[in-house]
N, C-alpha and C positions, 0 to 999 in steps of 0.2 A: 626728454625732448622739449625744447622751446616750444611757444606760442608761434613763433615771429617762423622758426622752421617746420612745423604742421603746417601752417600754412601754405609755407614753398611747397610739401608733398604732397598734400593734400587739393591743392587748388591747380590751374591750371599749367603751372609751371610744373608742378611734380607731374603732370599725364602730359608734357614735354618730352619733359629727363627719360621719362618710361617708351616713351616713344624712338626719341632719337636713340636708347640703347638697344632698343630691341633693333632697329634698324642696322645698328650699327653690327652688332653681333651677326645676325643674318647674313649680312653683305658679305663676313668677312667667311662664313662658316658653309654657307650654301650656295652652290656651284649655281653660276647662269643666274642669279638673281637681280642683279643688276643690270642684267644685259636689256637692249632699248625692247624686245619681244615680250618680256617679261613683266616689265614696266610696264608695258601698255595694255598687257592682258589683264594685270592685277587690278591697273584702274576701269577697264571695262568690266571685271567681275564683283567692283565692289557699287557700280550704278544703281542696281537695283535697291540695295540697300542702305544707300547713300539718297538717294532721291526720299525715299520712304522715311527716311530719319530726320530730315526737315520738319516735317510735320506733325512727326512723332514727340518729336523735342517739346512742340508747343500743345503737345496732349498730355504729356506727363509735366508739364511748369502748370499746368492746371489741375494737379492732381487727378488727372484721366488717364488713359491708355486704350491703345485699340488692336484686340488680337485678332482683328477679320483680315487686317490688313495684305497678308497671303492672299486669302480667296479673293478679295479686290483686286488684286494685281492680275490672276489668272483669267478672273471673271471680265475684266476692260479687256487685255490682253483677246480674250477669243472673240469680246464684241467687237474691238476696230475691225479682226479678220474679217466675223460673218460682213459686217456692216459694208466693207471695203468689197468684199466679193458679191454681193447680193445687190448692190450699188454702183460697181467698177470707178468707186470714186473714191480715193486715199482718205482727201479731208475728212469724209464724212466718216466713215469709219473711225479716224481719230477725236472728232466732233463727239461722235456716236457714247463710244468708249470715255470721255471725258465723262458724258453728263451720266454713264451709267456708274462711274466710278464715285463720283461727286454725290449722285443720289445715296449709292449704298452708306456716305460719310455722313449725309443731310438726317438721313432716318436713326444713324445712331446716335449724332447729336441730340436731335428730338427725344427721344426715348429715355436717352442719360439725361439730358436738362429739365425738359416740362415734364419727362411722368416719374423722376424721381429714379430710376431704375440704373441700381448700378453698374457699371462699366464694365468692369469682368464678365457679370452673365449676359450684358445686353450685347457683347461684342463677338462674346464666347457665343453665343445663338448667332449671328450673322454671321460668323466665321462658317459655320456649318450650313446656313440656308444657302448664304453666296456660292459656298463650293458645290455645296449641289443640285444648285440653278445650274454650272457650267456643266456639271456632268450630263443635267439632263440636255439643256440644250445642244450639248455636242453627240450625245447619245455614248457618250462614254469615249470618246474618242480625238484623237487630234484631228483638228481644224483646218487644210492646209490651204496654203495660199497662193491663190491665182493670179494676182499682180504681181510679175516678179521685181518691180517697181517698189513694191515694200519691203524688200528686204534692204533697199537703199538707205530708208530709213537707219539703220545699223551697220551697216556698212561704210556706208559718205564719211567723207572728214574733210576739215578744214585747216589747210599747210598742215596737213598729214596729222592731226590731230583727229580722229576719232569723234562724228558728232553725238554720239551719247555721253563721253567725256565731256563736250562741252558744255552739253545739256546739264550735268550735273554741277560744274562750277559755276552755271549761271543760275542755279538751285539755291544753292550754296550763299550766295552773294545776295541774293534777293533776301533771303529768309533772314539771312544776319542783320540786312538793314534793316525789314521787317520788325527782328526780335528788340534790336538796340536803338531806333531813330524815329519809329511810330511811336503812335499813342494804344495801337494795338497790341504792339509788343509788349507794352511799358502794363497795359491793363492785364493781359496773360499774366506778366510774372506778379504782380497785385493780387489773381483771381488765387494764384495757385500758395503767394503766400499766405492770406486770411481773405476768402471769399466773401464774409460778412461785412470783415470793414470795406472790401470794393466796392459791395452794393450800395455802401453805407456811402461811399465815396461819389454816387454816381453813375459805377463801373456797370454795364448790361452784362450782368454775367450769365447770364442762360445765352444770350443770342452771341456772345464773342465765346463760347462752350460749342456752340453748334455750327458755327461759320470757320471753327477750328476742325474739327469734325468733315465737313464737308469741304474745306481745303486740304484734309489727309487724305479725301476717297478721289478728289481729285490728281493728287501726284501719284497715287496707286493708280490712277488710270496712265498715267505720264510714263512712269514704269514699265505697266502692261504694255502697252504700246511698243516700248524698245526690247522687253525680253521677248517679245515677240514674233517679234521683227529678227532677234540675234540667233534664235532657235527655230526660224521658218516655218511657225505655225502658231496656231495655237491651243494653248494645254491645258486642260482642265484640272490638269492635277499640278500643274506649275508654282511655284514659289512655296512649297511647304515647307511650314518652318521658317518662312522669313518672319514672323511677329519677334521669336526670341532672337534672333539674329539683329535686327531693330533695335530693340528695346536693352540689349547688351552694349549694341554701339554708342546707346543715347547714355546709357547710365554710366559705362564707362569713359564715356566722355563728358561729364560732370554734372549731366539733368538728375536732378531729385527725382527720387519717386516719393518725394513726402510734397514736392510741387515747390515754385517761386524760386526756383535756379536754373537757370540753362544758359549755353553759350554757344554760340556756331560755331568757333573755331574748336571749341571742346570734343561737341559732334564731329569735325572734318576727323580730329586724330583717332577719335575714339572708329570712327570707321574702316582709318586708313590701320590702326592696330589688328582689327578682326580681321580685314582681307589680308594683312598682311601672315599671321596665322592661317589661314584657309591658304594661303598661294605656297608658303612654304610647307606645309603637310603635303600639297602636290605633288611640290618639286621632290620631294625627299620619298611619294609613295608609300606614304604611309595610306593603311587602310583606312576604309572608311568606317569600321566599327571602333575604332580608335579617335576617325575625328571628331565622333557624336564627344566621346568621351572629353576632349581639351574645350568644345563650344560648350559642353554641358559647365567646366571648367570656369572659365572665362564668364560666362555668366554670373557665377558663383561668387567670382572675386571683384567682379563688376557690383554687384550687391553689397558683399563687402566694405568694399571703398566708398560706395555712397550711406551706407551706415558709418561708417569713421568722418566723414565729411561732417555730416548730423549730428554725431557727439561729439566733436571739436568747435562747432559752430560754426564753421567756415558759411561764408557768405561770399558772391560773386563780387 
């Protein structure tokens, strides 16, 4: 195999090809998949994980990752309710939930930058404190909600567009310009490719570590707030297992786990590939001791590919 054709496979065009076949195969093999119901369900069931990969993208271009990000989501998620119910005031609940999702990111930042303390366990311990802050606080229980006002939030759409859909392409579009047209961006993928020459360079790398961090606890709140809002309460035991759900879409859509690659349009397909997997097991009724098995799957190959990426040398 060519240089010049690893690269087509290997880079952004080959998790295209991969994309539009898989697409294309489905459409033609699985009943009702293309219908406008279907469509529009798949993109509301991949928000949460689509919103969450945003940020994720720019925690592993810095050689990070964050596996609280589940319990984050559950834990904003039950605060807008209490906060909205205990207040009868939406904003604040969402207010509320921001800054408590933003805090849980701010303290992991901290912990992983100034005390040296790696990502894995520092995340792997919040992932377990946050979920069982919400167990305690909800006393074990779902949350429900008293403003029937909130469930609008997830409900509304605009010209019949779905406003969590939109939420998310305007996710999507920010982040990209973020990634590709700051100096923010431009320093993540610096930090993630040789951290020492950034510093060397200039680069604040502990505080653009931490304000990444604390913009991932913030879209985990953005998240909780709409699954919310879509499941009419709030759950304390909600999003499990979204960190590897995340972290397959991000890899599979072309972010290093070795850091100083990433792309947003990589992340949209790499998203739109797992839900599209998750909606066709649906459709088809396959079990769910089966699904574990193709996500277990897909992560697998997701890793994979970002190791062949690594020993080709491909670069973005």
């Amino acid at each position: 195999m060519t240089n010049s054709l690893k690269k087509i496979l290997l880079g952004e065009q080959g998790l295209l090809v991969i994309f539009l076949v898989a697409l294309a195969l489905v459409s033609i093999f699985v009943p009702n998949f293309l219908s406008q119901r279907n469509v529009i369900g798949l993109l509301q069931a991949v928000v949460t994980v689509g919103l969450v990969a945003c940020t994720m993208m720019l925690c592993l271009a810095t050689r990070d990752f964050d596996l609280s990000v589940g319990s984050n989501v559950a834990f904003s998620g039950m605060m807008a309710v209490m906060i909205s119910n205990a207040t009868g005031s939406i904003p604040l609940g969402i207010l509320g939930a921001t800054l408590a999702g933003a805090t849980v990111g701010l303290f992991n930042g901290v912990v992983i930058a100034k005390l040296g303390i790696n990502a894995l366990i520092t995340t792997l311990a919040t992932m377990q404190i946050v979920r069982g802050l919400s167990l305690i606080v909800s006393d074990g229980r779902a949350v429900g909600i008293k403003d029937p006002s909130f469930y609008n939030i997830a409900l509304s759409n605009v010209l019949g567009i779905p406003t969590p859909i939109i939420v998310l392409v305007v996710a999507f579009v920010i982040f990209g310009v973020v990634l590709n047209r700051t100096v923010f961006g431009r320093n993540t993928l610096a930090i993630g490719g040789n951290p020492d020459a950034a510093r060397l360079a200039g680069v604040k790398v502990d505080w653009t570590r931490i304000a990444i961090f604390a913009l991932q606890g913030a879209m985990c709140a953005v998240a909780g707030v709409l699954l919310a809002s879509r499941i009419t309460s709030g759950q304390p035991n909600a999003a499990l297992g979204l960190e590897l759900s995340v972290i397959s879409a991000c890899v599979l859509g072309g972010v290093s786990l070795a850091g100083g690659r990433a792309t947003m349009t990589g992340v949209i397909v790499g998203v739109l590939i797992l839900g599209i997997a998750e909606n066709v097991m649906n459709l088809m009724n396959i079990q769910a001791f089966y699904q574990y098995v193709v996500r277990g799957a897909i992560l697998l190959f997701a890793v994979l590919l970002d190791n062949l990426r690594s020993a080709s040398g491909f670069r973005r």
